[in-house]
C-alpha positions in Angstrom: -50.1 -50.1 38.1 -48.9 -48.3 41.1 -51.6 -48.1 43.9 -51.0 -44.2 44.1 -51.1 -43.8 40.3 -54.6 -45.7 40.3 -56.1 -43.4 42.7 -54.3 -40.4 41.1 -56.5 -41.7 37.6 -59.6 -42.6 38.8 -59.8 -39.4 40.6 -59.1 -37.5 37.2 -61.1 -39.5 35.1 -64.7 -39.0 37.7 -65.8 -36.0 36.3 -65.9 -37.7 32.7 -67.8 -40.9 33.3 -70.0 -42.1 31.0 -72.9 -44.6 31.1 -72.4 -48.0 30.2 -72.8 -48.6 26.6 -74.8 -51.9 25.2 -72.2 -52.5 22.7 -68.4 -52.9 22.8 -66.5 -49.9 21.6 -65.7 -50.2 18.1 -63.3 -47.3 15.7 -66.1 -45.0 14.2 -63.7 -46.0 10.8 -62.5 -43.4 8.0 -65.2 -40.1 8.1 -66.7 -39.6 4.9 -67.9 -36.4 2.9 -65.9 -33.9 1.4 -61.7 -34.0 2.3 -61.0 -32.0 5.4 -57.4 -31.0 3.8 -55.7 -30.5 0.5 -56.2 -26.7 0.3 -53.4 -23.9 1.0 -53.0 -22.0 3.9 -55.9 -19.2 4.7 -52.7 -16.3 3.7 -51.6 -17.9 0.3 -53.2 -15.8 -2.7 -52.4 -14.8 -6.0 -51.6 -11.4 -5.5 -48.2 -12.2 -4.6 -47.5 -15.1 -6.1 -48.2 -17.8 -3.7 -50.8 -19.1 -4.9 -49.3 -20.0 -8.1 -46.4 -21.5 -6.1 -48.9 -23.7 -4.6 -50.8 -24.6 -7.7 -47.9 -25.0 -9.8 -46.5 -27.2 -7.2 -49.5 -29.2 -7.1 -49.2 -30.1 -10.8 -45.8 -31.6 -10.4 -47.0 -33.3 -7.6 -50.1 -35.1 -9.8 -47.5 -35.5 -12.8 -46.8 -39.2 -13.6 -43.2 -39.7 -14.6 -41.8 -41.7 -17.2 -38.3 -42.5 -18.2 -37.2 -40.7 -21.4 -40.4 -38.1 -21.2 -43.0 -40.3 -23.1 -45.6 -40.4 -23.0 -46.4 -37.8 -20.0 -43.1 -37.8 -18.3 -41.0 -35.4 -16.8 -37.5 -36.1 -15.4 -36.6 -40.1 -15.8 -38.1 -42.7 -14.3 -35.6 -45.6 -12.9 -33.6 -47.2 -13.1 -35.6 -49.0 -9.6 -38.8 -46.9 -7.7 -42.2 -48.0 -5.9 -44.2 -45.6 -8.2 -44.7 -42.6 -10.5 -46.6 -40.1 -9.3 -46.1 -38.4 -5.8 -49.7 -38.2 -5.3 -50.1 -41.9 -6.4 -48.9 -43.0 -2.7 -49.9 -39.9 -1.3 -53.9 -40.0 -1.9 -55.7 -40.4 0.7 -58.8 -38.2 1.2 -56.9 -36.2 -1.7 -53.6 -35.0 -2.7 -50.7 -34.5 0.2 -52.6 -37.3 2.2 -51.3 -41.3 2.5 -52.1 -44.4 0.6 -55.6 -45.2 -0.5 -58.1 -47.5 -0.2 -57.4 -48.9 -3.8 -54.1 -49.4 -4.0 -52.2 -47.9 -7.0 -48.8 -50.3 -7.0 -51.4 -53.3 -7.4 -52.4 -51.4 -11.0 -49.2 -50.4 -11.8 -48.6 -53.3 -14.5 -52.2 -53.9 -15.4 -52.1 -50.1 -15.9 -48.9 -49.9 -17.9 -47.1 -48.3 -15.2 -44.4 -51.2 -15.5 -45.3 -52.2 -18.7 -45.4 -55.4 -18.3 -42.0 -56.1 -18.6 -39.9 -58.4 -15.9 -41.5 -57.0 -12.9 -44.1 -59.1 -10.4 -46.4 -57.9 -8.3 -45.0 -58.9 -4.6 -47.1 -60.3 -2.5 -47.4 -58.0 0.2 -48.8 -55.8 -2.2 -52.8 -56.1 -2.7 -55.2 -54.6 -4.2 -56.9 -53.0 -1.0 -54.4 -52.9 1.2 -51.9 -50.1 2.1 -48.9 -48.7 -0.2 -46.3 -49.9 1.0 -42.4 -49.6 0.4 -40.1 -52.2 1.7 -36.8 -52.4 3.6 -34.7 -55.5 4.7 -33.3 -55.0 8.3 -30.4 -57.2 7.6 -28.3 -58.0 4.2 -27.8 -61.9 3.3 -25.2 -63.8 4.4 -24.1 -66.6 1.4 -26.5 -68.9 2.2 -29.8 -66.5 2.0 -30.5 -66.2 5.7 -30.5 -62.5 7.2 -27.4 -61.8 8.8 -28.1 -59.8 12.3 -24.3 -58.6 12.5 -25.2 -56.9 8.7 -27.8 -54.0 9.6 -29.2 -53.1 6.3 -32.5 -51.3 6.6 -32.7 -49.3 3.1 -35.5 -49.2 0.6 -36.0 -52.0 -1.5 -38.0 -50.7 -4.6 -40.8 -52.7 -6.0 -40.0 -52.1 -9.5 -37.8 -51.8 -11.8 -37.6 -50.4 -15.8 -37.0 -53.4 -17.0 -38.3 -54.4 -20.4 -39.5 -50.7 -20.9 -39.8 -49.5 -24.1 -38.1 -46.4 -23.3 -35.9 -48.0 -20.9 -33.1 -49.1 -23.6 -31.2 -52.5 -22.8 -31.1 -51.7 -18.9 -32.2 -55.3 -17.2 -32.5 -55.5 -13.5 -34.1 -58.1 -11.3 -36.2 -57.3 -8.4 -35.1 -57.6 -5.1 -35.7 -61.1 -3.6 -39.2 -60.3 -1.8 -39.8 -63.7 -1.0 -36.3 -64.7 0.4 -37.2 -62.0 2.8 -40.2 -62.7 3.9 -39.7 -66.2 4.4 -36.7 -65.8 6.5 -39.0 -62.3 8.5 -35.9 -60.3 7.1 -38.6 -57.6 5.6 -40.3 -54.8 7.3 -42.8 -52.1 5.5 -43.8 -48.5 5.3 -46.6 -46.4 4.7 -46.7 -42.9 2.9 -46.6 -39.9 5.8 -49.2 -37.4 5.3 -47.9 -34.3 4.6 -51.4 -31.5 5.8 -49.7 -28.6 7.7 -45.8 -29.9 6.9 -45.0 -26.1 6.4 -46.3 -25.3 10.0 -43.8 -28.2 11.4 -41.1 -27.1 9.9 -41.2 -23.4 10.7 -41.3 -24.4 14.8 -37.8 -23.1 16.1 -35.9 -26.0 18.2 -37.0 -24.1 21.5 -40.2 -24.5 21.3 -39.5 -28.7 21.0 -37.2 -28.3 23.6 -39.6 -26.3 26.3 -42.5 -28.7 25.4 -40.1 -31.7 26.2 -38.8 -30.0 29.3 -42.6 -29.4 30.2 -43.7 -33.2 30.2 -40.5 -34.8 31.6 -42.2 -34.9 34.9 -44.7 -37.1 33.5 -46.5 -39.7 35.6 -46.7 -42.2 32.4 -43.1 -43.7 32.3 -43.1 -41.5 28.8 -39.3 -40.2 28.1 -38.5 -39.6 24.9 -35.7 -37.8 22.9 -35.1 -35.6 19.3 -33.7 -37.0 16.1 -31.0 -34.9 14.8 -29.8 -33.1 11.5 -26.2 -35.1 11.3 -24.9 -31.8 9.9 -26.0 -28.9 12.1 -27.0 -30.6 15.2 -30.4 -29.3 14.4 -33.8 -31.3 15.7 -35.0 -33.1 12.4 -38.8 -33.7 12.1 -40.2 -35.3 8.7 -40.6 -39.4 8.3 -41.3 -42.4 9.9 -38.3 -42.0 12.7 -37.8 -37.9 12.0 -35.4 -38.9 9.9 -35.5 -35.6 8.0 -34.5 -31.8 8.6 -36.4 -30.1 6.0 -39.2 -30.3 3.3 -36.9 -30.2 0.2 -34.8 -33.2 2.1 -37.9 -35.1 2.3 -38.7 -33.9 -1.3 -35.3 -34.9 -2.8 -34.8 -38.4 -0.9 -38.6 -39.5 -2.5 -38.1 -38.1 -5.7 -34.6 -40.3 -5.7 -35.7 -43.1 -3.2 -39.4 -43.6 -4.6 -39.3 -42.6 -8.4 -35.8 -43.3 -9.6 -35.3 -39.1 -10.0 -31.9 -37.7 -9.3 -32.1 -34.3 -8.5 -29.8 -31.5 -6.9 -30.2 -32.4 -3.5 -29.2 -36.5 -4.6 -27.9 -36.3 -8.0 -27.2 -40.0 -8.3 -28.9 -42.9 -10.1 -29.7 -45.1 -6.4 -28.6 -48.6 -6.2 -29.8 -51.1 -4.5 -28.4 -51.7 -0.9 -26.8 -54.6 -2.2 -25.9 -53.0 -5.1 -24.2 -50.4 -3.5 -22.0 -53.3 -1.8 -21.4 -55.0 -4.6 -20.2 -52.3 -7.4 -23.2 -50.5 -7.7 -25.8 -49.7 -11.0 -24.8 -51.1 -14.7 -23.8 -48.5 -17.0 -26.6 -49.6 -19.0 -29.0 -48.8 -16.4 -27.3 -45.1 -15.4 -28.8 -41.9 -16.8 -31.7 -43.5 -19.3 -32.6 -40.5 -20.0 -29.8 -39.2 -21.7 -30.1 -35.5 -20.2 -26.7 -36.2 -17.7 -27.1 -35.2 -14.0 -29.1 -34.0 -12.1 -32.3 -35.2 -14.1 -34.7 -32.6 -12.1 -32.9 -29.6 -12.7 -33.4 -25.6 -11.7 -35.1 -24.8 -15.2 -32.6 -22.1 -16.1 -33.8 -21.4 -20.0 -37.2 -20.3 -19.2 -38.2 -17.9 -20.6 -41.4 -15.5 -19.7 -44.8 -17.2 -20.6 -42.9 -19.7 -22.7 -44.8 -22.6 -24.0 -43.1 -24.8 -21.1 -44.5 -22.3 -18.8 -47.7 -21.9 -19.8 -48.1 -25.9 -19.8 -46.9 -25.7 -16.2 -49.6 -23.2 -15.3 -52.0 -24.7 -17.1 -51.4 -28.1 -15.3 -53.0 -26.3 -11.9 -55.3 -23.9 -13.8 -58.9 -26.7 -13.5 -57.9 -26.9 -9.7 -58.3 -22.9 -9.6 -61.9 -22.9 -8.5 -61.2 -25.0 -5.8 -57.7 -23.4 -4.4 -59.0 -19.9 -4.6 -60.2 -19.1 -8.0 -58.8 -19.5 -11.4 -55.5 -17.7 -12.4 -53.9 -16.1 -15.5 -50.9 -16.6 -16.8 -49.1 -14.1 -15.4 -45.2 -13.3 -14.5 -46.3 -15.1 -11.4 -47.1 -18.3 -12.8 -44.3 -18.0 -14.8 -42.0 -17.3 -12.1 -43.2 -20.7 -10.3 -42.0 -22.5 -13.7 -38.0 -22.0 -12.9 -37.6 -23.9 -9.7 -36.8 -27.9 -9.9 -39.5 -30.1 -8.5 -38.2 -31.5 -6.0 -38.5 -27.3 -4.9 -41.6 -27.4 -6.1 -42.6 -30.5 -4.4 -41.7 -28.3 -1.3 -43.4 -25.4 -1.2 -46.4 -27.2 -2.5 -46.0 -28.9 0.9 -45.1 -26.0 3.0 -47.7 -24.1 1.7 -50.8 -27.1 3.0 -53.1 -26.2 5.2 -53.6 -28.5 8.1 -56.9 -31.2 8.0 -59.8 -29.3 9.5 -61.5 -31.3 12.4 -65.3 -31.8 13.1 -67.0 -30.7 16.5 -69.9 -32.8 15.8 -68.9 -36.7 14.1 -68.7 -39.0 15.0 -70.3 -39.5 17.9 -71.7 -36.3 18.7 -70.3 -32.8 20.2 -70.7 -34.7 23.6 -69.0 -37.7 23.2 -66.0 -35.9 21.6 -65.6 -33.3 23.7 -65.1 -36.3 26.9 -62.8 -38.1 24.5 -60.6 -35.3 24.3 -60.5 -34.9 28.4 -59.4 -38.5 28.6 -57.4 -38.3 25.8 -55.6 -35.8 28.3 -56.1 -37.5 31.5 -54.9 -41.3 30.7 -51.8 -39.5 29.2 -52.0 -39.8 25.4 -51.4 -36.0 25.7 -47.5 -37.0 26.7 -46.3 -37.5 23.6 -49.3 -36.7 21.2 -48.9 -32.6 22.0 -52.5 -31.4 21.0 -51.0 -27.6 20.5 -47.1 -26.9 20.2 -46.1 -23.5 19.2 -46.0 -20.8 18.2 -43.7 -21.2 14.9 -41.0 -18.8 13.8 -42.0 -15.9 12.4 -42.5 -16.5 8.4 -40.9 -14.9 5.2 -42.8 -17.2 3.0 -46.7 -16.4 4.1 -48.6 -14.5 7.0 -50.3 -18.1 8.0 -46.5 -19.6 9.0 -46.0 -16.9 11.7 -46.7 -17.3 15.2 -49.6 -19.4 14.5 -50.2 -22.8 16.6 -49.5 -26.1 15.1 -52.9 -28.7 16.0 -50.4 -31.8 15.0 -51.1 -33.8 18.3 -47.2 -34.8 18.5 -44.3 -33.9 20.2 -42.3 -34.4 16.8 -40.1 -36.7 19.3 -39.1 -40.3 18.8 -40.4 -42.8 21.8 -39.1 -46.5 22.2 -42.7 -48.3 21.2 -41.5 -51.9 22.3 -41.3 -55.6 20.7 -44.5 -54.8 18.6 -43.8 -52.2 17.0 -40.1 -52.8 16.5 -38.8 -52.7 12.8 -34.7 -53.3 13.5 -34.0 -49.8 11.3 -32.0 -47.7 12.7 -32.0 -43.4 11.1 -29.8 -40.8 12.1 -30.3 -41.1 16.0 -33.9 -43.3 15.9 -33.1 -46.9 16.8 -35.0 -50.3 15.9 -38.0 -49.9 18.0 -38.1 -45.7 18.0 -40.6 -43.8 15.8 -41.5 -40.2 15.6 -44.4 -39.6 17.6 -46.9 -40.0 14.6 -49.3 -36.8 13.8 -52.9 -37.5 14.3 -54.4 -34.4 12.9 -56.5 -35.8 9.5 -56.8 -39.0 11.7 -60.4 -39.2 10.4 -59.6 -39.4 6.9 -56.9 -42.1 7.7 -57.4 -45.3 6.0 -54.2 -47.9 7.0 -52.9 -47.1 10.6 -49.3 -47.3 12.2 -45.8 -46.9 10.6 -46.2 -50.0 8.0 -50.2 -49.9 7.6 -50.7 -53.4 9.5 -54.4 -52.1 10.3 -57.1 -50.0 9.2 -58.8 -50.6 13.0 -58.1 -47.6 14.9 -58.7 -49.6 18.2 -56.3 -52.3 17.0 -53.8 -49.7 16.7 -54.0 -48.2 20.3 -53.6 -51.4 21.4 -50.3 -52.3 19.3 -48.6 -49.5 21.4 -48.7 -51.9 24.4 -45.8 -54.2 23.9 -42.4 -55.0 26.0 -40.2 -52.2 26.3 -42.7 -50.0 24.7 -43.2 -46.2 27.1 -46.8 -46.4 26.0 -47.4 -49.4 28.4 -48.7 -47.0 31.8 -51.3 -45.3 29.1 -51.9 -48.6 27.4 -52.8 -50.1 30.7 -54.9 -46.9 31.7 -56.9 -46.4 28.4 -57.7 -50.8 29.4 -59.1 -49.2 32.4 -61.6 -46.8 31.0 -65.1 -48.4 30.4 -66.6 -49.5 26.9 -68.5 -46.0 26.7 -65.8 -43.9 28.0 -63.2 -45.7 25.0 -65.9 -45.0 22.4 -65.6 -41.3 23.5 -61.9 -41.2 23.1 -62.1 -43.1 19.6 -64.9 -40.8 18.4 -62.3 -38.1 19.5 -59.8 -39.2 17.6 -61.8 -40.1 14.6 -63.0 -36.7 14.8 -59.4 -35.4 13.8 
């Protein structure tokens, strides 16, 4: 460090000393009680019609899919995903969060998920640990060794349909897990929450741009940039490496990407990478479930308070109580019946409130309130914005306008070093870029970084610190801070 940045620190950091604690610092680990998101946003009521939207939405989202509507299905599983239900991977401390402590792809055989059928259970995939998808950073060459002049980097999907029995003759092998992990040719991600995803996307590309313009005069060595929308030119803002413009993209690419689902955003069957190289699905294995394309369709034959309908509203009608009270079935809830999922999937997301933090745990009101200073003064601030704001003005809800978005992110991708580095390059994001994670709901947050390598909160900070990475200056400064004053900040953060 810089003689004049250590002065610069230590005289920042003096007014939030703390007294030496007995004890190394240690992550307070996940918060329990009740989940501190999942609900809609304060404006969202059933008087004109949101509420239904949201609830109806929320169905889809718990519905498990299958591939020719049997026993519970909806659109056509397959022919290849990682699961069946949206809020399967996204669970954690309820629906719209990440992966759970019990992991749901371990079940998925024992639970008839797969049944049975051809499919393994890889081995990166436990029964505690994180949900996980999988990518290969490079294709094959002919003798099975990764081939670094071949960037691959798409999703390899656990599973397959497979021995089904509503899967007809379709037969397809999984990918070649352990190949790839035996020659380090595989890399892993985690399910993104999605709390407060409507308030993200309604912030106008000004108000990224000013808060970038405001910190590029850091003292931290932090410089990051924007992934773009390759067809406006437009910053994009959802996944891993802000891969994505909008909530229906990020809607339409799971439901395709994860499940198997063509839909009207993607209305193919996906291959394979390899597959796609190589002359793509069977015909055997392309539209099993006999409906043609797109399988999740704009539901243009409903009719009011059909019996289709009425099973839709019915599907949100027990969470009622907790979303705002119970509903009829009204031209509203019908109404919400007629959009595809993958809509549906959308405004359920846009509609999410934001995780609600604590003032008080863990650690006290004290203790978090001089984790938040140094959270500020060692420059964690830089790239994890507490406040940006305010969004556009909203057509959808009152709670989308003008209101502040508590993310703590600049929604940028930052070069995070050798560490961190997966070799996938998306849209503008490089190998060793990643979108500047959110840590609001931080305290109900189980596995930690982009591909769930820890559940130790401290372990992550410390990942960030790698060559190459632009966290190194606050690396080295949060190493500086005493065991007490580092418990402050991780109470803090747990306290998200």
């Amino acid at each position: 460090m810089r003689p004049a940045t250590l002065v610069s620190l230590l005289a920042v950091l003096t007014p939030f000393l703390l007294p030496q604690a007995l004890l190394a610092q240690t992550d307070p680990g996940v918060q329990g009680g009740p989940a501190r998101a999942g609900g809609p946003l304060p404006s969202v009521n059933p008087n004109d019609g949101s509420l239904q939207f949201f609830q109806n939405g929320l169905g889809r989202f718990l519905e498990i899919e299958s591939v020719s509507n049997s026993p519970q299905g909806n659109n056509g599983l397959g022919p290849r995903f990682n699961f069946v239900q949206c809020s399967g991977c996204h669970a954690q401390p309820t629906a719209g969060g990440t992966g759970a402590a019990s992991n749901p792809q371990f079940q998925a055989i024992s639970n008839g998920f797969v049944m049975g059928s051809t499919n393994t259970i890889p081995s990166f995939v436990t029964a505690n640990g994180p949900t996980r998808e999988a990518r290969f950073p490079f294709f094959f060459d002919a003798s099975g060794n990764p081939n670094p002049d071949a960037p691959n980097g798409g999703v390899e999907d656990l599973f397959t349909v497979s021995g089904r029995s509503d899967a007809g003759t379709c037969s397809l092998e999984q990918p070649p897990f352990a190949t790839a992990q035996q020659t380090n040719n595989i890399i892993f991600r985690i399910p993104t929450p999605v709390f407060g995803a409507g308030l993200i996307e309604n912030l106008d590309d000004s108000t990224l741009l000013a808060n970038q313009q405001a910190n590029a005069q850091n003292q931290f060595g932090i410089s990051g940039t924007f992934n773009h929308n390759g067809n406006d030119g437009t910053i994009s803002r959802f996944g891993w490496k802000a891969q994505n413009k909008s909530l229906e993209l990020f809607a339409g690419e799971a439901y395709n990407v994860e499940m198997g689902i063509s839909n009207e955003i993607f209305p193919q069957d996906r291959p394979l990478p390899e597959e796609e190289m190589s002359g793509g699905l069977p015909q055997n294995c392309l539209n099993l479930s006999g409906a043609g394309y797109p399988e999740d369709t704009t539901n243009f034959s409903a009719a009011t308070n059909s019996s289709a309908q009425v099973a839709r509203a019915r599907a949100g009608r027990s969470l009622g109580a907790r979303f705002g009270g119970s509903f009829s079935v009204d031209q509203f809830a019908a109404n919400a019946t007629i959009p595809s999922d993958v809509v549906q999937f959308a405004m359920f997301m846009r509609l999410l409130a934001p995780p609600t933090p604590s003032t008080t745990t863990p650690g006290g009101t004290a203790s978090i309130s001089n984790g938040r200073a140094l959270f500020q003064a060692i420059g964690c601030a830089t790239c994890h914005t507490p406040t940006l704001g305010p969004t556009q003005v909203s057509s959808l809800t009152a709670s989308l306008s003008k209101a502040p978005v508590n993310a703590f992110s600049d929604l940028e991708i930052h070069h995070m070093g050798a560490e961190l580095a997966d070799n996938v390059s998306q849209g503008g994001a490089g190998g060793d870029e990643f979108r500047t994670a959110p840590l609001w709901g931080l305290s109900q947050r189980i596995f930690l970084l982009h591909d769930g390598r820890t559940a130790n909160l401290l372990q992550a900070i410390q990942a960030h610190q790698s060559n190459g990475s632009e966290a190194n200056q606050v690396e080295e400064n949060f190493n500086m801070l005493s065991p007490a004053q580092q418990q402050a900040l991780l109470n803090f953060l747990r306290s998200l």
